[in-house]
C-alpha positions in Angstrom: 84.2 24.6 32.1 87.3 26.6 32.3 87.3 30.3 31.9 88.2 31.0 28.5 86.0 28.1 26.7 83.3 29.8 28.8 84.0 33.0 27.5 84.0 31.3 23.6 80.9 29.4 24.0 78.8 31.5 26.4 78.1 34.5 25.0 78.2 33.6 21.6 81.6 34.3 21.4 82.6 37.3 23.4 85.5 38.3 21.5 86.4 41.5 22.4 87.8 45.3 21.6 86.8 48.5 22.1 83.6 50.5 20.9 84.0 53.3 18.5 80.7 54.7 19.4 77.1 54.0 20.9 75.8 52.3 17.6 77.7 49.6 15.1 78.4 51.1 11.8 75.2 51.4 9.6 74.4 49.1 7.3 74.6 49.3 3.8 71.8 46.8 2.8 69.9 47.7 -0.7 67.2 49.2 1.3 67.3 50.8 5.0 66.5 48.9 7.8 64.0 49.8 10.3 64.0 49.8 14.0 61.9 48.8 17.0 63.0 49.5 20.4 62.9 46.4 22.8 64.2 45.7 26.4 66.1 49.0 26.1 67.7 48.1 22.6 67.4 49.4 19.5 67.0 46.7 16.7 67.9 47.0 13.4 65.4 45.0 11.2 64.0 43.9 7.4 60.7 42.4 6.8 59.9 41.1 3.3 56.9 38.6 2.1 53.3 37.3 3.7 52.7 33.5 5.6 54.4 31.6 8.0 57.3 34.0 9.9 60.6 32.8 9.3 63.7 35.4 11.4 66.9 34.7 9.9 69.6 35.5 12.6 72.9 36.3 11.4 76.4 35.1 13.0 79.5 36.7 15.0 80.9 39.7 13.6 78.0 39.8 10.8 75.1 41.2 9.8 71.6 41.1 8.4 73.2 41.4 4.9 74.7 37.6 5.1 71.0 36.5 3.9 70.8 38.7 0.9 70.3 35.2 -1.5 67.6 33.3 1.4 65.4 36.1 1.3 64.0 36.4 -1.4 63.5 32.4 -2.1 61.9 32.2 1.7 59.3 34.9 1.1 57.9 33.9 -1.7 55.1 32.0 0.7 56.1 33.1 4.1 57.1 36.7 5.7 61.2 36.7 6.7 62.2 38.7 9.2 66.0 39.5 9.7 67.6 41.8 12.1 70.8 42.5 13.4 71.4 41.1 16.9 72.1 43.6 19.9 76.0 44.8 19.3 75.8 44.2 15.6 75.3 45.7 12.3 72.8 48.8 13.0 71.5 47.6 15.9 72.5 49.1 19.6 75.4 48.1 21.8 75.5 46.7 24.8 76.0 48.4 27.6 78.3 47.5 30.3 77.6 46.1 32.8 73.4 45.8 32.0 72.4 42.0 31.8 70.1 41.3 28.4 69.4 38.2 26.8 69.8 37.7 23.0 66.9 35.2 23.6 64.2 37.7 24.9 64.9 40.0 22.2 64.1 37.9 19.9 61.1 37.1 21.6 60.3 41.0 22.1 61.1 41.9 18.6 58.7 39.2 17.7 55.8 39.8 19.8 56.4 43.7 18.5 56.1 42.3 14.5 53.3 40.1 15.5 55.4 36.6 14.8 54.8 34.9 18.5 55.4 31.5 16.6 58.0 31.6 14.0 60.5 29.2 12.1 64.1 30.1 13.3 66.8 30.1 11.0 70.5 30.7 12.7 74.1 30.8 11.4 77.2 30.7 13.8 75.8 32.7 16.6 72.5 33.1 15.6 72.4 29.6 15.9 72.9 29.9 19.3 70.7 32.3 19.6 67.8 29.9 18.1 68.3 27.0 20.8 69.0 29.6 24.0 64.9 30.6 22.2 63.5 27.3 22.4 65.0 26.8 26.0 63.8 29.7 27.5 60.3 30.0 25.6 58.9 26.1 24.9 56.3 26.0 22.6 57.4 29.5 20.8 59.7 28.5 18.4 58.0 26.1 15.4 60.9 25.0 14.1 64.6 25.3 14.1 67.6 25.6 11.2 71.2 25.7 12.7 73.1 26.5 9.8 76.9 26.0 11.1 75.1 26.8 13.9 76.7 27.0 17.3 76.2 25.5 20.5 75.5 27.7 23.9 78.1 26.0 26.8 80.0 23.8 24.1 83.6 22.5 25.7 85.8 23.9 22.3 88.6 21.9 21.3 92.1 22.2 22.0 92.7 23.3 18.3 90.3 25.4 18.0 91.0 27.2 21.1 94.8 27.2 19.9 94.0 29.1 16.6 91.5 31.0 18.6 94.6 32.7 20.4 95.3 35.6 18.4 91.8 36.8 18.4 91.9 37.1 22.3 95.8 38.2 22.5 95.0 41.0 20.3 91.9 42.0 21.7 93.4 42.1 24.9 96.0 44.9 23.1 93.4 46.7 22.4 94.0 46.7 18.7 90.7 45.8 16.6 92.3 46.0 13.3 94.3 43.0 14.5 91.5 41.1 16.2 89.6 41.5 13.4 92.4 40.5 11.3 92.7 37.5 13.3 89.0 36.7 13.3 89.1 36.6 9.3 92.5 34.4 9.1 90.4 31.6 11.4 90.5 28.2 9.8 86.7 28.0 9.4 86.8 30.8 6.8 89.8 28.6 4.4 87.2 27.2 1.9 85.7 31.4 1.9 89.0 32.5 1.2 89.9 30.8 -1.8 86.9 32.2 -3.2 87.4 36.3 -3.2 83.6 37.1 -3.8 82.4 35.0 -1.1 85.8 36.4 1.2 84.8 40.1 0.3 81.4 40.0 1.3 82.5 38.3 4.7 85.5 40.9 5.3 82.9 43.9 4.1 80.2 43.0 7.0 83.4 42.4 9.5 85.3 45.6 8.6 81.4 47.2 9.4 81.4 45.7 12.8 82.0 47.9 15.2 84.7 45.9 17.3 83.0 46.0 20.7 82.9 42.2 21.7 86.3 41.9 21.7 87.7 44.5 24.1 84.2 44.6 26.4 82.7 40.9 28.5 79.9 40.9 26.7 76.8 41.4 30.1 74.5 38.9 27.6 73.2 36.7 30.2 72.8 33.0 28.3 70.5 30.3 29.2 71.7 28.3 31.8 72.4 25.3 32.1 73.2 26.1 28.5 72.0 24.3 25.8 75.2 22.0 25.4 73.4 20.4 28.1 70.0 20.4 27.3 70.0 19.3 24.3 67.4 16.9 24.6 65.0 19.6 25.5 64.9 20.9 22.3 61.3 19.2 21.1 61.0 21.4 17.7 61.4 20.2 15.0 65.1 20.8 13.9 67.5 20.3 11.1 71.5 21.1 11.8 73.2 21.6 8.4 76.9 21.9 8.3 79.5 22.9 4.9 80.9 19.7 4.2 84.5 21.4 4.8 83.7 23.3 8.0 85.6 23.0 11.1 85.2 19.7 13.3 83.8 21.2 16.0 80.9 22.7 14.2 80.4 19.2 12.7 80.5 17.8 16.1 77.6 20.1 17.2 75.3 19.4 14.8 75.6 15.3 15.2 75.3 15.7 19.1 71.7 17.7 18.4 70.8 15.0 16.0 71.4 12.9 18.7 70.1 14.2 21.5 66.8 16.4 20.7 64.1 14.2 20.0 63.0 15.6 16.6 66.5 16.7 14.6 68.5 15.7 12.2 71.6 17.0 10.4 72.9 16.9 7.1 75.9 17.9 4.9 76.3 20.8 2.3 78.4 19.2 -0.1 81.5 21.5 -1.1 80.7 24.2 1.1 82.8 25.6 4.0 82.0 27.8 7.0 79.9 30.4 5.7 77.3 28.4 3.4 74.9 31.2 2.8 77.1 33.1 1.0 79.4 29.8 -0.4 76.4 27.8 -1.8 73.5 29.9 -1.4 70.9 27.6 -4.1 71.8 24.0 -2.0 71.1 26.1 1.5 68.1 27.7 0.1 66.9 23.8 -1.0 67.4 22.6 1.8 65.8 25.5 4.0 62.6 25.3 1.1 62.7 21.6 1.7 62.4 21.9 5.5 60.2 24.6 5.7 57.5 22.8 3.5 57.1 19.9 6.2 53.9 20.8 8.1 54.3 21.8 11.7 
């Protein structure tokens, strides 16, 4: 894979621009998150609800707060946890140079909340983040919902990587403002934009974000090989949903899992675009509801 479609599938995206300080921006969730220290982080975290543990794991540039309407439809039956991701919303940065894995500290901050089995439920990144979990810990993770979920390792397409430009020429300036700009005019956010309550509540989590991915390589060290190809090792139980109106590549993603792992499926949010917990909350919480009520 060539350098720069490693560096936007790898890592999650390792978009990058300078840190303003040692810790994102706090987040301004209805109630304050807590914290746990693992592998040298400090995660941000909300825990809400009794059962079955469901973690919700947020996308690039995001937060905890992008499952405000999942949360409280999942815990009525089963505890969800959400957190913010090392380098994101309240949570610690990375530091440079220091290899960690998004993948252990999610298995760290579960062990720590006494979840050592739980449903997975990623967007974007996170989604990422939920296959590099059930590569690196078989058996741990009881089931799996990529919600425009990404791919570890995944070869971009040329379009993508051409509209990706910006966000890497302006990183490289050094100018966030612009990157972040950038980031926001991407074509996976169209159907978000034409809808200003679902756009604000993306640009208020991104304008939090501290920035730091896009001027720093991010030291997370991925599974490898990555998951693009391994995907017939993922044995849980999986479901890859995808907005209707997302980008191709996402769409590509989630029909190559279904195709591959030996116990997934996709499906099709009707009307929805790239950010489908905030553009159609009700159908995603269905379908999550839906999914979640299949035994294990």
């Amino acid at each position: 894979m060539a350098p720069r479609r490693r560096f936007l599938a790898g890592a999650g995206a390792a978009l990058g621009l300078a840190a303003l300080s040692g810790c994102a921006v706090p987040i301004g969730a209805e109630r304050r998150p807590e914290t746990l220290e693992v592998n040298g982080a400090r995660l941000a975290y909300q825990s809400a609800g009794e059962g079955e543990p469901v973690v919700l794991l947020h996308g690039f540039a995001l937060d905890l707060r992008l499952w405000e309407a999942q949360v409280p439809a999942l815990a009525a039956g089963r505890r969800v946890v959400r957190y913010d991701l090392r380098g994101y919303g309240g949570s610690s940065l990375p530091q440079p140079g220091a290899l960690y894995s998004h993948a252990d500290d999610l298995a760290a901050l579960c062990a720590r909340l006494g979840a050592p089995r739980p449903h997975l439920v990623g967007f974007g990144l996170g989604g990422r983040v939920a296959l590099d979990f059930a590569l690196a810990y078989p058996g741990r993770a009881r089931s799996i919902v990529l919600v425009e979920g990404v791919v570890g390792g995944w070869t971009w397409s040329p379009a993508f990587q051409n509209a990706y430009r910006p966000v890497l020429e302006a990183g490289r300036r050094g100018d966030i403002a612009a990157a972040k700009a950038a980031w926001l005019a991407q074509p996976m956010f169209d159907r978000a934009r034409a809808r200003p309550e679902v756009m604000g509540r993306i640009e208020r989590m991104v304008a939090d974000y501290s920035g730091w991915h896009f001027a720093h390589v991010d030291p997370e060290r991925p599974v490898t090989p990555p998951a693009a190809r391994r995907m017939g090792e993922v044995s849980p139980p999986l479901l890859a949903l995808v907005g209707e109106h997302d980008v191709a590549d996402i769409h590509r993603m989630a029909e190559a899992l279904a195709a591959a792992a030996p116990a997934a499926r996709h499906a099709t949010l009707s009307g929805a675009g790239h950010a489908s917990p905030l553009e159609s909350p009700e159908a995603l919480n269905r379908a999550l509801l839906a999914f979640l009520a299949v035994p294990v």
